[in-house]
N, C-alpha and C positions, 0 to 999 in steps of 0.2 A: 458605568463607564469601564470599569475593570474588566468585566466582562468581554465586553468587547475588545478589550487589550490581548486579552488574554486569548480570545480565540482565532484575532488576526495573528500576535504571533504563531501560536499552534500553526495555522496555513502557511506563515509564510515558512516554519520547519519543514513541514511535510513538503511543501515542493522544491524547497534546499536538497532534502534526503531522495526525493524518488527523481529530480535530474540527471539521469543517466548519461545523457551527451557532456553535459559538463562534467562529470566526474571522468569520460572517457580522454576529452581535451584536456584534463589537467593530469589525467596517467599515463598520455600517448606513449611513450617509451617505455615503461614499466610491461604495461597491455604487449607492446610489440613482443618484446623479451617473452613473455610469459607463454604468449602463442607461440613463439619460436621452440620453445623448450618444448612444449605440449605437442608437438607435430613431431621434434625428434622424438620424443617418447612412444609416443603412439606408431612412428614409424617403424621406431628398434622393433617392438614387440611384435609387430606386422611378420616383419622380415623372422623374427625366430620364431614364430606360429608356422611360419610355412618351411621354415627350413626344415621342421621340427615334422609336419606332416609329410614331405616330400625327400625325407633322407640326406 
């Protein structure tokens, strides 16, 4: 019987840890902020690559 305890919890972990959509709903705002940052990053760096190629 333990056994069996033991392995349903195990599963019901594993699908706690790999639901993605939940963890995305419970950090909506976090996630947005983060993509916001990560686009101006990626965009600074854009703009001085080229400023950088193009004088």
């Amino acid at each position: 019987m333990a056994l069996i305890t033991s392995v349903e919890n195990a599963r019901t972990e594993v699908a706690r840890l790999t639901d993605w959509r939940g963890f995305v709903a419970e950090h909506k705002q976090q996630l947005t902020v983060a993509a916001g940052v990560a686009g101006f990053v990626v965009g600074t760096m854009m703009v001085r690559r080229l400023r950088r190629r193009h004088g």
